[in-house]
C-alpha positions as a printed Julia matrix, in Angstrom:
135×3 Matrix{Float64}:
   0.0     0.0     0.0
   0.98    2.89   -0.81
   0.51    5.86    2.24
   1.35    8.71   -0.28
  -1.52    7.75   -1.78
  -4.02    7.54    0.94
  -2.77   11.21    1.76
  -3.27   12.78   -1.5
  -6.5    11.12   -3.08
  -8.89   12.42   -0.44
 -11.59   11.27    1.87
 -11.09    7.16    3.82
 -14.02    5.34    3.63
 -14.9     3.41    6.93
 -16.89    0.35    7.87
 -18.09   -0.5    11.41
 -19.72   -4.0    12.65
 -21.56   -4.36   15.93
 -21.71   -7.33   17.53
 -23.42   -8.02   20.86
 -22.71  -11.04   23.58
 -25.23  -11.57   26.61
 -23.84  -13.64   29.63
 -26.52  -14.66   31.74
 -27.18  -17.97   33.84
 -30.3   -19.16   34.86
 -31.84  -17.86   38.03
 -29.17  -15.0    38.52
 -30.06  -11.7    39.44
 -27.96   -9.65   36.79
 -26.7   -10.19   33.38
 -23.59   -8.51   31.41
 -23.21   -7.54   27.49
 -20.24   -7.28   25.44
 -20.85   -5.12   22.54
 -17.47   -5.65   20.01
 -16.77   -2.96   17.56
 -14.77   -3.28   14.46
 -13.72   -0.49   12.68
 -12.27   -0.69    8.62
 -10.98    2.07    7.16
  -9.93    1.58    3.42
  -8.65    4.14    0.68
 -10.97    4.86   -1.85
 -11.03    2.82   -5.11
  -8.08    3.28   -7.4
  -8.34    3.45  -11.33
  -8.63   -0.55  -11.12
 -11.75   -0.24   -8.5
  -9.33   -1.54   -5.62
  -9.49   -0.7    -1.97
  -6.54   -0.93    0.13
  -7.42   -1.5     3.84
  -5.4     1.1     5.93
  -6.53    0.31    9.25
  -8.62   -2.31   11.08
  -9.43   -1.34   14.79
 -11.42   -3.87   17.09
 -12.92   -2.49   20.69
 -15.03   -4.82   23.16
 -16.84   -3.02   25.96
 -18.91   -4.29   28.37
 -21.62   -3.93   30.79
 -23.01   -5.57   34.18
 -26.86   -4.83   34.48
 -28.64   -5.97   37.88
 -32.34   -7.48   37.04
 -34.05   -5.92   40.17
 -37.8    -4.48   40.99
 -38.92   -7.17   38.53
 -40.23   -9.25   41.14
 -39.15  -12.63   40.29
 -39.7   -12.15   36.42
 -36.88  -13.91   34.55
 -36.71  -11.75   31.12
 -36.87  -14.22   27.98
 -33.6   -15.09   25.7
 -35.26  -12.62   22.86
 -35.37   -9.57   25.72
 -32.48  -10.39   26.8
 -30.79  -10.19   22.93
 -33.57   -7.2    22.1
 -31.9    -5.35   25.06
 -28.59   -5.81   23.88
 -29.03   -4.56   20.57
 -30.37   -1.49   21.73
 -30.04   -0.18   25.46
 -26.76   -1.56   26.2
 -25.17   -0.64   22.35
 -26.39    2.98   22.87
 -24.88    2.98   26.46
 -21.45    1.49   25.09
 -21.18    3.28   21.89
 -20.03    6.57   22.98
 -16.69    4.74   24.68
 -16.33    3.2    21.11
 -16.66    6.27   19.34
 -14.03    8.32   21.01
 -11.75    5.17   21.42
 -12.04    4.87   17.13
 -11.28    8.92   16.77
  -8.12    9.01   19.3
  -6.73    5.85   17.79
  -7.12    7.12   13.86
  -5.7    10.24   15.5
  -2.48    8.37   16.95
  -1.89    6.58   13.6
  -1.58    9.38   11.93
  -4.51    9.6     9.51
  -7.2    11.91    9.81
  -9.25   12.27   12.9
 -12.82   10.08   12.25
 -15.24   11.21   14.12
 -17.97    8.39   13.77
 -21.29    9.91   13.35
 -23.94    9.39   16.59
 -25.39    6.07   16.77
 -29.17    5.05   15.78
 -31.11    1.98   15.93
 -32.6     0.84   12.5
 -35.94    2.69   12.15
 -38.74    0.35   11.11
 -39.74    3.85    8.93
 -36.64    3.28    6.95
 -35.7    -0.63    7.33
 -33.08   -0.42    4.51
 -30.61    2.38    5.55
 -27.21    0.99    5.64
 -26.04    2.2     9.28
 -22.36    1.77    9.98
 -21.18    3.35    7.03
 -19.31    7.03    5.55
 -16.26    8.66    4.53
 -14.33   11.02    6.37
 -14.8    13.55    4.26
């Protein structure tokens, strides 16, 4: 790869998965996440249509939550997985977010500032989220 040309031929285009992890036995009283984030930042396609990958930067953050007030009610394996998709990625992401810009900064490219986090809308079921350029 070569960096001259990452430099000079503008904007980095950036991928991010999300990938969630619940840890929970039976009968306990809490329950953790791990939410893994796994940013890829490429150049953008040469004259042949090729991408070189610049950077790949993987995060895992995670989260103890106590089940209490709920009065004995043990929350099913879809609440459990519906929670970590949302709640506990929204509570997480911001940790992820500035980890991704200060470590792009410390590499030396530019500064990515990964835009706020949102939950696929059932309005508009095919945006691609996790997605851009650092224009």
């Amino acid at each position: 790869m070569d960096l001259a040309r990452v430099a000079v031929q503008g904007p980095l285009s950036f991928s991010l998965d999300i990938d969630q992890r619940i840890e929970h036995e039976e009968g306990q009283d809490n329950f953790a996440v791990r939410v893994t984030f796994e940013l890829e930042i490429t150049t953008p396609p040469d004259d042949d249509g090729v991408e070189d990958r610049v950077a790949t930067i993987k995060v895992e953050y995670g989260a103890l939550y106590d089940l209490v007030g709920l009065d004995g009610y043990q929350p099913t394996a879809k609440e459990f997985e519906a929670y970590a998709e949302t709640a506990a990625t929204l509570t997480l992401y911001p940790y992820a977010r500035e980890f991704m810009s200060s470590m792009t900064n410390r590499l030396g490219l530019p500064r990515l500032v990964l835009p706020m986090h949102r939950l696929p809308s059932p309005w508009h079921p095919d945006a691609e989220l996790g997605q851009g350029t650092s224009d």
